[in-house]
C-alpha positions, 0 to 999 in steps of 0.5 A, a space after each residue: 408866687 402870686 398868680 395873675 390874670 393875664 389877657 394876651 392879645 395875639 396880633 397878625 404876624 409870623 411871630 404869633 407863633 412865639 406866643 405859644 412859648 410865652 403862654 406856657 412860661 407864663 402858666 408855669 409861672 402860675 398866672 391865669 391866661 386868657 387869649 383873644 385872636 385876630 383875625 390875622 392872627 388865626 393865618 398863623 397859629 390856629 385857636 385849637 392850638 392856642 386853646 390847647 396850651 392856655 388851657 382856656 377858651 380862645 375869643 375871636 369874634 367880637 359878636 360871639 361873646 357872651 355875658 349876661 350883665 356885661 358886653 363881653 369885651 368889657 368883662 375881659 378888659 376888667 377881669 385882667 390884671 394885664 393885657 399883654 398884645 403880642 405881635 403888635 403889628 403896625 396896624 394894630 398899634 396904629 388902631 390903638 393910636 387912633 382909638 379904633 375899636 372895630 374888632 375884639 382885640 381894638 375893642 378890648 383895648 379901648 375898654 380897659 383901664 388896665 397896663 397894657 404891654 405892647 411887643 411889637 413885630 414887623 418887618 424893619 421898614 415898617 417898624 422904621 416909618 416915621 407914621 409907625 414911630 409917631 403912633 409908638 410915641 403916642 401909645 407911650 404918652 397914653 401910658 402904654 408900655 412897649 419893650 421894643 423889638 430887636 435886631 435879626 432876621 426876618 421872615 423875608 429871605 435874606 432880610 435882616 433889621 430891627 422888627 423881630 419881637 422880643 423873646 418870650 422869656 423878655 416878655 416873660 421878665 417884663 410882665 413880672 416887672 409890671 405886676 411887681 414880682 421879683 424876678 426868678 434870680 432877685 437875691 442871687 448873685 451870678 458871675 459872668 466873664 466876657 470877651 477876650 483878654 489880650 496877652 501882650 507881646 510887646 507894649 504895642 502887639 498882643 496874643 488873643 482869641 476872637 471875641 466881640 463880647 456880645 453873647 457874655 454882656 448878653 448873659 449878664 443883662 438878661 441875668 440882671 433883669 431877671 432880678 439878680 445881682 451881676 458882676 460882669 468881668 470884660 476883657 477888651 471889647 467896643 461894647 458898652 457896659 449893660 445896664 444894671 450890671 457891675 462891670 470890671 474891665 481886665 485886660 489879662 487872663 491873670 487879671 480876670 481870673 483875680 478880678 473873678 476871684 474878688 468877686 465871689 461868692 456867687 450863686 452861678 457863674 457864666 464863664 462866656 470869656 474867650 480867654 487866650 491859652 497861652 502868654 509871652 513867656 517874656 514881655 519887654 518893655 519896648 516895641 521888637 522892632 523889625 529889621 531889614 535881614 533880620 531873623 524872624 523872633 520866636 515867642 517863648 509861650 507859657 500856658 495862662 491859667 485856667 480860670 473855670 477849672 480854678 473856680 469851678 473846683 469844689 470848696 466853700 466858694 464854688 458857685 452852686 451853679 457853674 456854667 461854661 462855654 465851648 467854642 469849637 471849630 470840629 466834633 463840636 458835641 464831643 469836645 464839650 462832653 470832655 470839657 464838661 468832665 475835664 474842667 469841673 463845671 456843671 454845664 458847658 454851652 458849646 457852639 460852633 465858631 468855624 466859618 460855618 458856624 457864622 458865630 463870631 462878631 454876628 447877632 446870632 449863635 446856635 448852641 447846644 447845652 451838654 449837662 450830666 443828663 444829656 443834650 439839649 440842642 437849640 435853634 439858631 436865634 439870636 445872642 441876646 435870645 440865647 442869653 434870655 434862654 441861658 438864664 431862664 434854664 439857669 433860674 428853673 435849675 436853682 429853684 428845683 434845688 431849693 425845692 
């Protein structure tokens, strides 16, 4: 992989933390960082810290440069491929809108005739206001490059909105994009099921398990945009279909598991489906009806099969990579270990969906990935978080085999 010279610009916002994440994908990666500071930056990550991970000198002062031929910012701005500005905060943008060029960072950004990425972070009011949304439209106009931001929590208690930065491993994809580098999963196929599948009981009612669909849709969007091709089989759900997936829609646990089947070979498969264990032994054709006195109907259920143990099974079609999610209600850990062995898969993403776990239909999941190796817990973030993360461990696994 090529490398690059990459300026990051880190920005006055509590998200300035999350570029110490980005800094380490990106050296990873291979490419070469360089960090220039706000001063607000510096209330929130030190440039010790910063200077620590990038394993460069941190610049901060736009008066403390030194070049011999070149004013400093000027040197900076030309010996980037990209300059990346993480968080962009609404002051920020508003400057580079105005062309102001009173610090390093504005001055930088003046200078250069280099792409720019913007990832924004603010709260959602500001990200909202007519003055910041005007000066986003004329940094696009001007050829600057935005990934927005996106829905969650804020730093204030109990706010929630559109304003939290894009994930780092989003950044991560879309710096690669603008350099032109193929994604870690470009030439992979990867399977993903998402969503319930409803079991009729009659043509009117149905058996289903809780599922909103949007961590599955997720998974599949982040696994496109890190270059791969994606079949995403969907149960029932009001979400629309991610971009650049191939989507089929089932109805059924049978129809997913042939729609899944059909889909193969694949390199991984996500199976993130909450498919109902069970069906209506006997489905007639019209509506049981409900009489006055009448005896309540007993279901004769029967067990649906089981589609991750079906083609996680070992044989000439079995994905390299075969990844399982477990929503459990109680001794979340352990039900995943026994789901891992039980099942034949090679990760199992447990979570907890138990109305504490406040997980169903929200934005956000806290999960925990149980391998043969062990344990690897996350923090709460959010769904599409998650997914970016999922497919980032996914991509690093499939390369160290190929290695």
């Amino acid at each position: 992989m090529p490398s690059h010279r990459i300026l990051l610009i880190i920005g006055g916002g509590i998200a300035a933390y999350k570029c110490l994440e980005l800094i380490r994908r990106l050296r990873e990666r291979g490419h070469t960082i360089r960090v220039v500071m706000t001063s607000g930056a510096q209330q929130f990550v030190t440039p010790l810290s910063v200077g620590a991970i990038s394993g460069t000198q941190v610049f901060t002062n736009l008066w403390a440069l030194d070049g011999t031929h070149e004013i400093g910012h000027i040197r900076l701005s030309r010996e980037a491929d990209l300059i990346v500005v993480a968080p962009a905060t609404a002051d920020l943008m508003a400057k580079m809108a105005g062309g102001h060029a009173d610090d390093l960072a504005t001055a930088v950004l003046l200078a250069t005739d280099k792409p720019v990425l913007l990832a924004p972070a603010m709260n959602p009011r500001m990200w909202a206001h007519k003055a910041t949304q005007r000066n986003a439209m004329q940094l696009v106009a001007d050829g600057i490059h935005i990934i927005p931001p996106t829905h969650g929590e804020m730093a204030e208690s109990g706010e929630t909105g559109v304003g939290r930065m894009a994930e780092p491993a989003q950044i991560l994809t879309k710096i690669e994009t603008l350099l032109g580098q193929p994604g870690p999963l470009t030439g992979l196929r990867v399977l993903v099921t998402s969503g319930p599948t409803h079991e009729p009981i009659d043509p009117v009612r149905y058996i289903a398990n809780r599922s909103s669909g949007k961590q599955g849709h997720a998974i599949a969007e982040a696994a496109a945009r890190a270059g791969a091709a994606v079949t995403l089989i969907s149960g029932p759900v009001s979400l629309p279909d991610p971009n650049g997936v191939t989507v089929f829609h089932v109805e059924t646990a049978r129809e997913m598991l042939a729609s899944a089947t059909a889909a193969l070979p694949a390199d991984v498969a996500i199976f993130a489906a909450a498919v109902a264990d069970w069906r209506s032994a006997d489905t007639p054709n019209e509506k049981i009806k409900k009489a006055k006195g009448a005896p309540v109907p007993k279901l004769d259920l029967i067990e649906n099969p089981d589609i991750l143990r079906a083609l996680a099974a070992p044989g000439p079609t079995r994905p390299r990579l075969v990844i399982a999610f477990a929503a459990e209600t109680q001794a979340v850990l352990a039900n995943a270990k026994a789901k891992l062995s039980s099942k034949g898969c090679d990760w199992i993403v447990a979570n907890d969906v138990s109305a504490a776990g406040g997980v169903m239909g929200g934005t956000e999941n806290t999960v925990h990935v149980v391998t043969a190796e062990g344990v690897e817990s996350w923090p709460k973030l959010s769904k599409v978080a998650v997914a970016e993360r999922l497919i980032a461990k996914a991509a690093l696994h499939l390369s160290k085999r190929r290695t």
